[in-house]
MARBA-3410 file (N, C-alpha, C, O; in Angstrom, 1 decimal):
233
8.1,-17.0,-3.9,9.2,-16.6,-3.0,8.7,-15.4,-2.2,8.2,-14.3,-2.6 ~ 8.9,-15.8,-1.1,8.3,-14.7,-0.1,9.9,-13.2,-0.3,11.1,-13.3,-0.3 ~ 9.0,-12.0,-0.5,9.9,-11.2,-0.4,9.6,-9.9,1.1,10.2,-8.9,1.4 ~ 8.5,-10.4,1.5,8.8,-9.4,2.8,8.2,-10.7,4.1,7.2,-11.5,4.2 ~ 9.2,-10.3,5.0,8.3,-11.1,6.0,8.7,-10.7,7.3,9.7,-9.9,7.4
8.0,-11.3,8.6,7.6,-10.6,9.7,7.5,-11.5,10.9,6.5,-12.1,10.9 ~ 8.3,-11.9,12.1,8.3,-12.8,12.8,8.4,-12.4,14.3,9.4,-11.7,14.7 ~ 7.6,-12.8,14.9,7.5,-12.4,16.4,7.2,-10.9,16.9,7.8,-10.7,18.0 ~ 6.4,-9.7,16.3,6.3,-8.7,16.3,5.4,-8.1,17.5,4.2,-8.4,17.8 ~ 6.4,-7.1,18.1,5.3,-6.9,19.3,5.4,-5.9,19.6,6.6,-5.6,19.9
4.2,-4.9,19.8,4.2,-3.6,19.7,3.5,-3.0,20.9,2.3,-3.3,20.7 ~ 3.6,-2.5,21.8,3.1,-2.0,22.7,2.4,-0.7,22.9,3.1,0.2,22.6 ~ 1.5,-0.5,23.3,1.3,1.0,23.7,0.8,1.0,25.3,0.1,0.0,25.4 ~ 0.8,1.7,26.4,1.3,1.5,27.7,0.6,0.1,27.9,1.2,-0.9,27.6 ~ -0.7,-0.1,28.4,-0.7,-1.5,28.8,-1.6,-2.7,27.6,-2.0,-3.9,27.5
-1.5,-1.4,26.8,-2.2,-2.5,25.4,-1.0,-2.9,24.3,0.0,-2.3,23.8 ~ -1.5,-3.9,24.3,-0.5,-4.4,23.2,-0.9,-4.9,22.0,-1.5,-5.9,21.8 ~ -0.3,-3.6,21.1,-0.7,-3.7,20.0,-0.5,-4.7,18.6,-1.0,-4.7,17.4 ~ 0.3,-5.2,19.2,1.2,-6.4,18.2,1.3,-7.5,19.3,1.6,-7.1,20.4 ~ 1.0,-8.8,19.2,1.6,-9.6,20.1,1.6,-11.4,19.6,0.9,-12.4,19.7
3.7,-10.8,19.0,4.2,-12.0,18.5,3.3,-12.4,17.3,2.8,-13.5,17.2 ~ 3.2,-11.3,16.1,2.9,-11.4,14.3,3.6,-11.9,13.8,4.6,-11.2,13.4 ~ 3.6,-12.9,13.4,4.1,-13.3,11.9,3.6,-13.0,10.6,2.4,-13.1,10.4 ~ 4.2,-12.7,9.7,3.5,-12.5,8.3,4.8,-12.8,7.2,6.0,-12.5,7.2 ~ 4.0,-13.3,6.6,4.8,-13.2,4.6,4.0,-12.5,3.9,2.9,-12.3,4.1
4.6,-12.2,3.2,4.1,-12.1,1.6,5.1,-12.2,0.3,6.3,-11.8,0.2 ~ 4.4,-12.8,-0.6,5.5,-13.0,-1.7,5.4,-12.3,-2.6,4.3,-11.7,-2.7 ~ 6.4,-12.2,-3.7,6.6,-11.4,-4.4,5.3,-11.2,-5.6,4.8,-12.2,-6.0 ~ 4.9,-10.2,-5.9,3.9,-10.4,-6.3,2.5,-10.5,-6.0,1.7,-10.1,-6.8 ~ 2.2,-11.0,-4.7,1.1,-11.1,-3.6,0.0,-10.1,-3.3,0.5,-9.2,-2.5
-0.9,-10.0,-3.5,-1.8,-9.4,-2.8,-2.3,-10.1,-1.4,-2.8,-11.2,-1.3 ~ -2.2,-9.2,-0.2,-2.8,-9.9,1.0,-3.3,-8.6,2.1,-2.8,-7.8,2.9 ~ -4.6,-9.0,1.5,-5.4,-8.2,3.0,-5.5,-8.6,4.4,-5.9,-9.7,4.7 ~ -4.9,-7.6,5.2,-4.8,-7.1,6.5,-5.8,-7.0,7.1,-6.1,-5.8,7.4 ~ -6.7,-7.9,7.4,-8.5,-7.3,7.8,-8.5,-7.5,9.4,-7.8,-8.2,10.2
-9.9,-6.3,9.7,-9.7,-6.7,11.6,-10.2,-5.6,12.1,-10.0,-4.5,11.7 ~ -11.1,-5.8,13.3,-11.9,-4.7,13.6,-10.9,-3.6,13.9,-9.8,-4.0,13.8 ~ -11.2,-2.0,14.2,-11.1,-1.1,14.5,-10.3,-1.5,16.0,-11.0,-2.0,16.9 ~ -8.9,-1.3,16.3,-8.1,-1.9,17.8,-7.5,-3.3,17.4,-7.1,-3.9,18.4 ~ -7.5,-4.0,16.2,-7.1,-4.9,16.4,-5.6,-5.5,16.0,-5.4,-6.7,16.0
-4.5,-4.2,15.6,-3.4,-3.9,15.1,-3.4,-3.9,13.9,-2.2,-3.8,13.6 ~ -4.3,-4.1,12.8,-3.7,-3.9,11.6,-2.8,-2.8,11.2,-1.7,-2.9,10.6 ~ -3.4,-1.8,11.7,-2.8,-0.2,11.1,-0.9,-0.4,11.9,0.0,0.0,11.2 ~ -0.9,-0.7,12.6,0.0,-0.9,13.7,1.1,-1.6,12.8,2.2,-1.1,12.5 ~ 0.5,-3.2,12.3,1.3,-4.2,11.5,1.5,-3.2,10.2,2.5,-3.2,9.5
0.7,-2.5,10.0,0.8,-1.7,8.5,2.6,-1.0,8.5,3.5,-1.3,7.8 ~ 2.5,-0.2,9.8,3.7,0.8,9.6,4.6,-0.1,10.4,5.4,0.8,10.7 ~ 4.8,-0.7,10.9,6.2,-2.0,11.4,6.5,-2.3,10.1,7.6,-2.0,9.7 ~ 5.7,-3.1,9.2,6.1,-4.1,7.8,6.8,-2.4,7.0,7.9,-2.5,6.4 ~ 6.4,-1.4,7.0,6.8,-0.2,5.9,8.0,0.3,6.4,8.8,0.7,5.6
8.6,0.3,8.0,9.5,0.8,8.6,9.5,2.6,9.2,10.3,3.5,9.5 ~ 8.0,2.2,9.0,7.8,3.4,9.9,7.8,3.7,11.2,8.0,4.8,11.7 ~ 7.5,2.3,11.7,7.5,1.8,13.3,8.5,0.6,13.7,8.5,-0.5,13.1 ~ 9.4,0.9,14.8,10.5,0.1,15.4,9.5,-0.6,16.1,8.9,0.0,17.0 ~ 9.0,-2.3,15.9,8.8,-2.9,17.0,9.2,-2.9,18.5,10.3,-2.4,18.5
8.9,-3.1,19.3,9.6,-3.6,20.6,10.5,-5.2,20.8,11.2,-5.4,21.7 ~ 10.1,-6.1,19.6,10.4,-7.3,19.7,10.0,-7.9,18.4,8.9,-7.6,18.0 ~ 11.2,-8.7,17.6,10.9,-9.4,16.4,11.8,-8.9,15.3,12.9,-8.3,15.6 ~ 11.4,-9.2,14.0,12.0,-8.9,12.8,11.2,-8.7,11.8,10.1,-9.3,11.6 ~ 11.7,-7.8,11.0,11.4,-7.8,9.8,12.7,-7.7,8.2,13.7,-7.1,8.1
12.1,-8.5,7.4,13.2,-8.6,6.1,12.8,-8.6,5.1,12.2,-9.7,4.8 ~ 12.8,-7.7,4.4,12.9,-7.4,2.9,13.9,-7.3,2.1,14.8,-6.5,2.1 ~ 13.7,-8.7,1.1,14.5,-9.1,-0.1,15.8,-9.3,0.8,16.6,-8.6,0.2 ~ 16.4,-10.0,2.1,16.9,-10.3,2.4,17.9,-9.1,3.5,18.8,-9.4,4.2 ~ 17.2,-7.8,3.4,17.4,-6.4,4.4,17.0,-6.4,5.4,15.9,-5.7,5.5
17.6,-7.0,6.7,16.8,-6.4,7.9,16.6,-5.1,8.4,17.5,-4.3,8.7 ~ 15.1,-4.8,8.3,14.7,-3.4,8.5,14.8,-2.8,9.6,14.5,-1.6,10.0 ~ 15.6,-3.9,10.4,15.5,-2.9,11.9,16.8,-2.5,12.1,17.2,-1.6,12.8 ~ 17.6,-3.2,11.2,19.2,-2.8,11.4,20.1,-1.8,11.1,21.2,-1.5,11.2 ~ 18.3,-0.7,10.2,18.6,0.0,9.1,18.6,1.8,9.8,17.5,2.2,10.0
19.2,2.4,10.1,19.0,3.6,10.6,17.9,4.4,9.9,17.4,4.1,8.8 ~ 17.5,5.4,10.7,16.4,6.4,10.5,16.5,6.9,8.5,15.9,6.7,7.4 ~ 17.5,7.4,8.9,17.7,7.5,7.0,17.8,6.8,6.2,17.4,7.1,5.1 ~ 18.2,5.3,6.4,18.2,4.4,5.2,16.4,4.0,5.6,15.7,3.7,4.6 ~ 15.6,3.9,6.8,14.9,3.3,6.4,13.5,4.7,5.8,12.3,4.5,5.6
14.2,6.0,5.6,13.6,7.0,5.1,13.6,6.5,3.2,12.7,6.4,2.4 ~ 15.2,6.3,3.0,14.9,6.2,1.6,14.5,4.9,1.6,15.7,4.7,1.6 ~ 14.0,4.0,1.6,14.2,2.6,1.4,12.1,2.8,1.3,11.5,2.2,0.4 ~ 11.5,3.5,2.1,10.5,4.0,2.0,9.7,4.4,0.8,8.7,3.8,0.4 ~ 10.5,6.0,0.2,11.0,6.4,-0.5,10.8,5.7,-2.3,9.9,6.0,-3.1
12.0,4.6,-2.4,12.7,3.9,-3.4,11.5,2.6,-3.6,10.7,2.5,-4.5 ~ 11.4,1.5,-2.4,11.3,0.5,-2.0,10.0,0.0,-1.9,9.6,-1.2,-2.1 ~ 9.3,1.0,-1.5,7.9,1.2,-1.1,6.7,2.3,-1.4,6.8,3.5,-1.6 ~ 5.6,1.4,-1.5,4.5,2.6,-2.2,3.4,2.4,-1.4,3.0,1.4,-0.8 ~ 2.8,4.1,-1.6,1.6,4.3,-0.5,0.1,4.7,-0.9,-0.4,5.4,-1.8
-0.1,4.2,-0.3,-2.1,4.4,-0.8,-2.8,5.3,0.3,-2.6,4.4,1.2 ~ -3.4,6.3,1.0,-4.2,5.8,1.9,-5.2,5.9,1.8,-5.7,5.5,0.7 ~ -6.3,6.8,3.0,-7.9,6.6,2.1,-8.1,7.6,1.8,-8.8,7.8,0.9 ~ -7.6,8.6,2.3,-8.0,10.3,1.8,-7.0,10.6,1.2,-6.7,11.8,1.4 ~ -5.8,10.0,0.1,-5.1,10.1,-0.8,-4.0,10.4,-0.6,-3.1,9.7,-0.9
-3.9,12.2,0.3,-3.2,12.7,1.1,-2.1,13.2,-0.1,-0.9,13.4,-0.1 ~ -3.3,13.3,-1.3,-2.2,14.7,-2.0,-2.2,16.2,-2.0,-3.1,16.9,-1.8 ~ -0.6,16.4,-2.3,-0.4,18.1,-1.9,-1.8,18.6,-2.8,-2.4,18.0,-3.7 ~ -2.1,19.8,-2.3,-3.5,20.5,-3.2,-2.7,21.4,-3.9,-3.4,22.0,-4.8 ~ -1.6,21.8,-3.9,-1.0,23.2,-4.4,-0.2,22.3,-5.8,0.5,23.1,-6.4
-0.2,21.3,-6.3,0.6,20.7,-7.0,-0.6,19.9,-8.0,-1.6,19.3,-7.6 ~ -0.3,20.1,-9.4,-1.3,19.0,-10.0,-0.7,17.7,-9.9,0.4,17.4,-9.6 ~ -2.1,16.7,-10.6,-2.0,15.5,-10.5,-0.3,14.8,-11.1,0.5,14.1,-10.6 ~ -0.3,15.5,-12.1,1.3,14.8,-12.8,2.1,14.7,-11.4,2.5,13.7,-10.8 ~ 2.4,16.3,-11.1,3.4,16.9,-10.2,3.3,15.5,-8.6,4.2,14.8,-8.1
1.7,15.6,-8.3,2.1,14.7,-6.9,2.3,13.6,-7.5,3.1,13.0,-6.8 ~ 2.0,12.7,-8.8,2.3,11.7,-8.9,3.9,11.0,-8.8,4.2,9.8,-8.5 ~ 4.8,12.2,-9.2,6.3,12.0,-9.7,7.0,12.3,-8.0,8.2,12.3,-7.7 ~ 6.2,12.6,-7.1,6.9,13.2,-6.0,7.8,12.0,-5.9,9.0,12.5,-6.2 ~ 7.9,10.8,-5.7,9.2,10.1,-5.0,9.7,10.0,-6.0,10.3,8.9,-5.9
10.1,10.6,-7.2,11.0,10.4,-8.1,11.3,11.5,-7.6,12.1,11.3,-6.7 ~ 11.1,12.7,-7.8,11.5,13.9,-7.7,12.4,14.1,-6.5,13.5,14.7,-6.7 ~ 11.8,13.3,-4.9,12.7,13.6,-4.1,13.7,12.5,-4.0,14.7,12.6,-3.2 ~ 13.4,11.4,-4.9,15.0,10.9,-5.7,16.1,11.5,-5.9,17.2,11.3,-5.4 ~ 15.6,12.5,-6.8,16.7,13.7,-7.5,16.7,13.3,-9.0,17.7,13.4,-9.7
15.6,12.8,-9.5,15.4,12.5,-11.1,14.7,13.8,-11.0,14.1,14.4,-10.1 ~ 15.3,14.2,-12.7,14.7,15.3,-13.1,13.3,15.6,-13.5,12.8,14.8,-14.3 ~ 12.7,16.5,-13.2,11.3,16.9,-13.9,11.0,16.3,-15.1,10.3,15.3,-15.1 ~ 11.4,16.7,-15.8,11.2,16.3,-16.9,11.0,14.7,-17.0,9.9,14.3,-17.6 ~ 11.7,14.0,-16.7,11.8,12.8,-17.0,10.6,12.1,-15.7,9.8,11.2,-16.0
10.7,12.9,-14.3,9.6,12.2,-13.4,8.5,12.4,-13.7,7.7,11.4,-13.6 ~ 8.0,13.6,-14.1,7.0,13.7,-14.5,6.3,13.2,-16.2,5.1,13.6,-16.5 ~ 7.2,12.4,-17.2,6.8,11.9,-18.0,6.6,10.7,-17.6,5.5,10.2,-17.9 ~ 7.6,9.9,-16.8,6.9,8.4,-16.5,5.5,8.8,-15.5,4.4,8.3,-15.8 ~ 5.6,9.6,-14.5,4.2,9.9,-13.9,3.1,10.4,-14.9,1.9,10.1,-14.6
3.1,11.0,-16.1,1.8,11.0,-16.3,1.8,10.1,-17.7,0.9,10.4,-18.5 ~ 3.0,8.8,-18.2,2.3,7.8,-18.4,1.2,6.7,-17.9,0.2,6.2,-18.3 ~ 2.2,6.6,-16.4,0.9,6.3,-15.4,-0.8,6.6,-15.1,-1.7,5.9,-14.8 ~ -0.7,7.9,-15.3,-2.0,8.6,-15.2,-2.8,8.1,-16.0,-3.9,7.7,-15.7 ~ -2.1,7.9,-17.6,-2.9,8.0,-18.8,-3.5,6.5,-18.4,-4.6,6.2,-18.1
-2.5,5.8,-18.4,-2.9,4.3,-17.8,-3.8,3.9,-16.7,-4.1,2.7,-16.7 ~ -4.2,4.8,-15.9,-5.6,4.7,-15.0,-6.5,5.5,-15.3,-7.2,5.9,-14.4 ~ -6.7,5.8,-16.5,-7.7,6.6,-17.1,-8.0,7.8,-16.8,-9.2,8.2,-16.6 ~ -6.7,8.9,-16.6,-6.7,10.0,-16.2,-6.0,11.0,-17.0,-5.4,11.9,-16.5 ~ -6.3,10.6,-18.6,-6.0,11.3,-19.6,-6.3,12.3,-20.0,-7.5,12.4,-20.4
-5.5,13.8,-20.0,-6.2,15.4,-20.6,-6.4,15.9,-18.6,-6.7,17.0,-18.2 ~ -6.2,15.0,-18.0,-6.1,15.6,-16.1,-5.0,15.8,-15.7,-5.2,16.2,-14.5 ~ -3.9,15.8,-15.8,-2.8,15.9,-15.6,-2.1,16.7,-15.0,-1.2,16.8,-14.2 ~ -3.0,17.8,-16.0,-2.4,19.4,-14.8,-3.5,19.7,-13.8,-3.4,20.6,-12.9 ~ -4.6,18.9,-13.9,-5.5,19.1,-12.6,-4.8,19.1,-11.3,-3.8,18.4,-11.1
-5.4,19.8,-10.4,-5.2,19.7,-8.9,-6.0,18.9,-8.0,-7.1,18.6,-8.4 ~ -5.8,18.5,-7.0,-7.0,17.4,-6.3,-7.9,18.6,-6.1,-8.9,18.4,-6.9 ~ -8.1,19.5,-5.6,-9.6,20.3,-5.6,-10.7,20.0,-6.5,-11.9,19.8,-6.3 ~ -9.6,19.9,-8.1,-10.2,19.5,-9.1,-10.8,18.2,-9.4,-11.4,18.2,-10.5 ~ -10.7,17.3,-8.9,-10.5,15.9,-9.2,-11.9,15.6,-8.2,-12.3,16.4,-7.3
-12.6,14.2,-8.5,-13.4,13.8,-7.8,-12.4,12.8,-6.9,-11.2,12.8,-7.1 ~ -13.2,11.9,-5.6,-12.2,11.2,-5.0,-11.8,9.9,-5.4,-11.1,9.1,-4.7 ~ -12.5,9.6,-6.7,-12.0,8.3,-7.1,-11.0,8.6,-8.1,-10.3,7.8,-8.5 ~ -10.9,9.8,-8.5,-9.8,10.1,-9.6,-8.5,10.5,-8.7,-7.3,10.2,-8.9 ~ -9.0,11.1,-7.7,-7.3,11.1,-6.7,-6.9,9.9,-6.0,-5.8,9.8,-5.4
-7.8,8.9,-6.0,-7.1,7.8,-5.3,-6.0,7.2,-6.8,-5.0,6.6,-6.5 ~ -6.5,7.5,-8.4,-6.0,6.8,-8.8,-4.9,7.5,-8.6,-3.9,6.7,-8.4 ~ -4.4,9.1,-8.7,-3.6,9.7,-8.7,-2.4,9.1,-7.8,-1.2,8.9,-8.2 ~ -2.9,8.9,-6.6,-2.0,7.8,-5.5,-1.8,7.0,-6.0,-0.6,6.7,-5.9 ~ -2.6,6.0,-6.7,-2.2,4.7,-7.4,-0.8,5.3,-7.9,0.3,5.2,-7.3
-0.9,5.7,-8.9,0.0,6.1,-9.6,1.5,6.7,-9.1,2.5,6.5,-9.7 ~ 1.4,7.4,-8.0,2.3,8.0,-6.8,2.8,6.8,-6.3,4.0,6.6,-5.9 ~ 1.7,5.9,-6.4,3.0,4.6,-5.1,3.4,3.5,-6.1,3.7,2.4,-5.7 ~ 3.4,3.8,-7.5,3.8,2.5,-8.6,5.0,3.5,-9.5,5.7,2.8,-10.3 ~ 5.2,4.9,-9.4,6.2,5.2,-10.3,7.3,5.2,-10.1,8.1,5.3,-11.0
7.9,5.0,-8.5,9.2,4.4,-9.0,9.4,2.8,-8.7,10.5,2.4,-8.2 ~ 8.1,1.9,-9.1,8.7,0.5,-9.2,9.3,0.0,-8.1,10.5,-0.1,-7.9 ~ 8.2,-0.3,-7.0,8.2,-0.5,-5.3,8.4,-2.0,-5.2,7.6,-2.7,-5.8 ~ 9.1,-2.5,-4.6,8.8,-4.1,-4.1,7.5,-4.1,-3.4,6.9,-5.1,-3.5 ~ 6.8,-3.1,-2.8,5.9,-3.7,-2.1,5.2,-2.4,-2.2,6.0,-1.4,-2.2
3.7,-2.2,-2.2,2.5,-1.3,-2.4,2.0,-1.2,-0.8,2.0,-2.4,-0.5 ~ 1.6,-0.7,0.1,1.2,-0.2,1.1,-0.3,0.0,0.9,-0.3,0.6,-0.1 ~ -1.5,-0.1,1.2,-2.8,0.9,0.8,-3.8,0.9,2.2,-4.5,0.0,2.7 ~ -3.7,2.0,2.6,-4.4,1.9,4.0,-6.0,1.8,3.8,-6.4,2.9,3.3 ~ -7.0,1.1,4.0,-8.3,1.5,3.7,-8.2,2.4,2.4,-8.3,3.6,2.6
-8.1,2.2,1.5,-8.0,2.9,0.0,-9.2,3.2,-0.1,-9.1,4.4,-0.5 ~ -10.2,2.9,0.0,-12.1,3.2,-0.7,-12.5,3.4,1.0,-13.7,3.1,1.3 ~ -11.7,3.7,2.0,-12.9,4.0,2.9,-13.3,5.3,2.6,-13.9,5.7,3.6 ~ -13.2,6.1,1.9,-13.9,7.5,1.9,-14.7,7.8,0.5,-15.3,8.8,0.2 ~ -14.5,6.7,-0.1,-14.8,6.4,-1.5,-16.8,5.8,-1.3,-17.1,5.2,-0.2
-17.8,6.2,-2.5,-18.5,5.1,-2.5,-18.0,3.8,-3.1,-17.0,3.5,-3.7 ~ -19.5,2.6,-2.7,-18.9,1.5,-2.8,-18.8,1.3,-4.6,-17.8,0.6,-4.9 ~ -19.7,1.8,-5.7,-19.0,1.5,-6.9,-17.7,2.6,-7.4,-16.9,2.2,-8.2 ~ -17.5,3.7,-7.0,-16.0,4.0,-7.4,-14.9,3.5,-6.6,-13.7,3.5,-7.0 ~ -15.2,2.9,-4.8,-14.5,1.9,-4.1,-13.8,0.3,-5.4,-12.7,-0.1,-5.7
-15.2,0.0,-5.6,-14.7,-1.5,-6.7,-14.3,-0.6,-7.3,-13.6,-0.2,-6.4 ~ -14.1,0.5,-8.4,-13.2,0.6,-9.6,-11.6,0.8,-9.5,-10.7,0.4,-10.2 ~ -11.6,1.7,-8.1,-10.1,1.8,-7.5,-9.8,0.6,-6.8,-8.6,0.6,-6.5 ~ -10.2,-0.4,-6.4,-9.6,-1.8,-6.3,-9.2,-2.5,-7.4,-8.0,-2.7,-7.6 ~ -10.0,-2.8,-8.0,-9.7,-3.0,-9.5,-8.6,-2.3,-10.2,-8.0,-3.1,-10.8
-8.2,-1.1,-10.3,-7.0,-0.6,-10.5,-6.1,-0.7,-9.9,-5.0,-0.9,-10.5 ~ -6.5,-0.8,-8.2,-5.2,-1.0,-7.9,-4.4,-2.2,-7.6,-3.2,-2.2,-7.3 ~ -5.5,-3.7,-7.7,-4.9,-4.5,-7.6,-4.4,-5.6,-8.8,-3.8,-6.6,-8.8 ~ -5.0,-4.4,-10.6,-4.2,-4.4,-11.5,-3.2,-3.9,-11.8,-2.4,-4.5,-12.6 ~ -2.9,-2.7,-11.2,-2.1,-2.2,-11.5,-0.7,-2.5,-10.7,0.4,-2.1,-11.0
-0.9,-3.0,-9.9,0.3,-4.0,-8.7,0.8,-4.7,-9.7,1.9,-4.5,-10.2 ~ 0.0,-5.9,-10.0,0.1,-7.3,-10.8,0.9,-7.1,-11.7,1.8,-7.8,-11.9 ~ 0.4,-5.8,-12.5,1.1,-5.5,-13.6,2.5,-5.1,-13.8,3.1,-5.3,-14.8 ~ 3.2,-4.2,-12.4,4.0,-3.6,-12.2,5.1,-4.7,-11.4,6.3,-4.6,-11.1 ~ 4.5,-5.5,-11.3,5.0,-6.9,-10.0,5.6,-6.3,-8.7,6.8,-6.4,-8.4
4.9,-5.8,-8.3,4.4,-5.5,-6.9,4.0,-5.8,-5.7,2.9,-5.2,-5.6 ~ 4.3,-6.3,-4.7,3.5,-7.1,-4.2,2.6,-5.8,-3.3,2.9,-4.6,-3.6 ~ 1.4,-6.2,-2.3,0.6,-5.6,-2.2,0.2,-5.8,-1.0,0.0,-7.0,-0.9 ~ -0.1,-5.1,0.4,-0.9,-5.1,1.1,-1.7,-4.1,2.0,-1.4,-3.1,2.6 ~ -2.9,-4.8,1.7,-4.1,-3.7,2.0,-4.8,-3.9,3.6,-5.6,-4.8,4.0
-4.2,-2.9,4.3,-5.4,-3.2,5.6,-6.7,-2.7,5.5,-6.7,-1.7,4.7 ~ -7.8,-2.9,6.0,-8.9,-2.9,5.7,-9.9,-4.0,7.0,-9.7,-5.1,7.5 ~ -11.2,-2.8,7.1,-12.0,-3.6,8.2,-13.0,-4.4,7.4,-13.7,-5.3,8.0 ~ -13.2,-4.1,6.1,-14.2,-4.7,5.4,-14.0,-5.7,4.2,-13.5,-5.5,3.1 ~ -14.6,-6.8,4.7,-14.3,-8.3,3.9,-14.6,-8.2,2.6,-14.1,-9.0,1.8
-15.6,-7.0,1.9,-15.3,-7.1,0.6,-14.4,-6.5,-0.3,-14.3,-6.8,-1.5 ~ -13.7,-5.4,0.4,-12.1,-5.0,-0.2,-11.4,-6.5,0.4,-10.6,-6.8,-0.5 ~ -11.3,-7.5,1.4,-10.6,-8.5,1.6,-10.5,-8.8,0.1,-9.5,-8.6,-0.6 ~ -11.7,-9.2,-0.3,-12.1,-10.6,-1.3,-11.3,-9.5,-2.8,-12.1,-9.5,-3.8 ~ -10.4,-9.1,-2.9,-9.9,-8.3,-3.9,-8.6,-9.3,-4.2,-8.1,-9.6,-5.3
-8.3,-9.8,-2.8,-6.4,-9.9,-2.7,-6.6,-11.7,-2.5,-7.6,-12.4,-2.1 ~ -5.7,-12.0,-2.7,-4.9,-13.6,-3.2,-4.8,-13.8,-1.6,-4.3,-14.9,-1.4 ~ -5.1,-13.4,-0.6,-4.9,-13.9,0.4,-5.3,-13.1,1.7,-4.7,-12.0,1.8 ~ -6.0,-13.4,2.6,-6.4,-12.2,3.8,-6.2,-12.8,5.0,-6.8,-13.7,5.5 ~ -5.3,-12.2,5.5,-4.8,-12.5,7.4,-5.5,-11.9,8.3,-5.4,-10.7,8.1
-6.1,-12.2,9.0,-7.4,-12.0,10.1,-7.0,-11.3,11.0,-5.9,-11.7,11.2 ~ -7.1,-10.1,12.1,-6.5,-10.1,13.3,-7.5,-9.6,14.2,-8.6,-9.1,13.9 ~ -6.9,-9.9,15.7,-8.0,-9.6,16.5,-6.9,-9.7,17.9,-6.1,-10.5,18.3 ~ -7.3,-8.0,18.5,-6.4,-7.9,19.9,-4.8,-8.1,19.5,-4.1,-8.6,20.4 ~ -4.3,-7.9,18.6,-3.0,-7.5,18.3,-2.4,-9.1,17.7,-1.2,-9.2,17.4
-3.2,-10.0,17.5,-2.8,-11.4,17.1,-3.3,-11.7,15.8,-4.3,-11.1,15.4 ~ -2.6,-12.9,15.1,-3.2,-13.4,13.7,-4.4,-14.0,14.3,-4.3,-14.1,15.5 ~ -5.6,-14.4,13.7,-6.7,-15.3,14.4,-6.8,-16.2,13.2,-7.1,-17.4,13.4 ~ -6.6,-15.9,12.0,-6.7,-16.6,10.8,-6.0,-16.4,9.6,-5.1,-15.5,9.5 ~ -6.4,-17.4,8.6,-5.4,-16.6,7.2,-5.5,-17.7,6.2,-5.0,-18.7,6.3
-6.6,-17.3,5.0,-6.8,-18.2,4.0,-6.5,-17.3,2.4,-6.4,-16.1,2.2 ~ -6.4,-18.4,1.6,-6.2,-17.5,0.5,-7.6,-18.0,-0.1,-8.4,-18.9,0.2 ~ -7.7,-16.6,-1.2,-8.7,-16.5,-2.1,-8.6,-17.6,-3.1,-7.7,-18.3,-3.5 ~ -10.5,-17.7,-3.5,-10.7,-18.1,-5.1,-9.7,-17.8,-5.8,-8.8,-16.9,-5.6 ~ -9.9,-18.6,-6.9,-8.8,-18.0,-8.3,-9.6,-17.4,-8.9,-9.8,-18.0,-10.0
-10.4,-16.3,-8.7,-11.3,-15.8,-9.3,-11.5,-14.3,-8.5,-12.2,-14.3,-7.4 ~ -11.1,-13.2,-8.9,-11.4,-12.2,-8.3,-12.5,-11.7,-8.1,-13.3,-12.2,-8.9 ~ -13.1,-10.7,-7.2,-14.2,-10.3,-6.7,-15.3,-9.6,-8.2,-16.5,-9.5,-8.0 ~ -14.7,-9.2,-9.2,-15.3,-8.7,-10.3,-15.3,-10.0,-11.1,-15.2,-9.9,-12.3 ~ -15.3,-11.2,-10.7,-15.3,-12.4,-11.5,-14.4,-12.8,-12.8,-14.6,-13.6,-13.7
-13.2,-11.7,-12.6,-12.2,-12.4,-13.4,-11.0,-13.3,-13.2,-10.1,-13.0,-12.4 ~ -11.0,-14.3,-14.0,-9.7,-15.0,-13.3,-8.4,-14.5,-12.9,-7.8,-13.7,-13.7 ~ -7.9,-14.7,-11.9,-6.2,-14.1,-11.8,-5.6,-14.7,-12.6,-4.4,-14.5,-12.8
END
């Protein structure tokens, strides 16, 4: 069952057009990479599908909510609640340890400390970030803050995971370990997932990759049943 999808999307910037007439699904559950050179709207499709960007033309619906119908504030919390974020430079507060940024969208929920920050640093312990907890990202290498994000965009239990280029700032073996986390750590959470990305071997992570080029789909196949570290889904 498809729970987010995307029809006729068209995004403009003065004579380039950045979107032109996207469709997309994804289903519940789903991992699907976003791939496409550098100008070719992924990042564009990224924040239309999150509701950070009002199209110029089309729809988007989640679990049966049209996102455009939704004012500035609902589609603030809905963000918030609904949705979880990755990007590649993590983009955690430095003044706050790892627990602390992990629980942020609980916190600006209005769940208590206490309780946000114990589901956040069960999470932690769960991506192998045990006895780090009160670390700060200063302190942290960059594969241990991306999991920190992992963990930021899965604690309050998102319909759908966001991850912008997650390992482009990463090397490529702590790149595979934070894929691998993060596209267990989705599955596990039932999550669905989408990752933009210019490079086909974060593609080959996700259950399915949509192609784009000049603001259009050009392609879209799903993966092996067999993930890129050679384990079955």
């Amino acid at each position: 069952m498809d729970i987010l999808t995307a029809r006729g999307l068209v995004m403009t910037y003065g004579s380039t057009r950045a979107l032109d007439g996207v469709d997309v699904r994804v289903g519940a559950g789903e991992s699907v990479a976003v791939m496409g050179p550098s100008g070719s709207g992924k990042t564009t499709l990224l924040h239309v599908l999150a509701g950070i960007l009002r199209p110029m033309a089309g729809a988007v619906d989640l679990a049966g909510t049209d996102l455009l119908t939704l004012s500035d504030a609902e589609r603030t919390k809905l963000r918030r609640n609904d949705f979880g974020f990755v990007f590649q430079s993590g983009q955690l507060l430095s003044e706050l340890p790892a627990e602390e940024n992990a629980a942020l969208p609980l916190l600006l929920s209005g769940a208590s400390r206490a309780a946000a920050t114990e589901r956040a640093g069960g999470l932690l312990r769960r991506l192998g970030l045990a006895g780090m907890e009160r670390r700060r990202p200063g302190e942290l290498s960059g594969g241990q803050a991306q999991r920190v994000a992992i963990a930021r965009a899965l604690v309050g239990s998102p319909m759908v995971v966001f991850a912008d280029e997650p390992t482009g700032a990463l090397d490529q073996a702590t790149g595979r370990e934070v894929l691998d986390l993060l596209t267990a750590a989705t599955r596990e959470h039932g999550a669905a997932l989408v990752v933009v990305t210019h490079d086909a071997g974060v593609a080959r992570w996700c259950d399915r990759t949509i192609a784009m080029r000049d603001g259009r789909v050009v392609s879209e196949f799903t993966a092996p049943a067999t993930s890129a570290a050679g384990v079955a889904r």
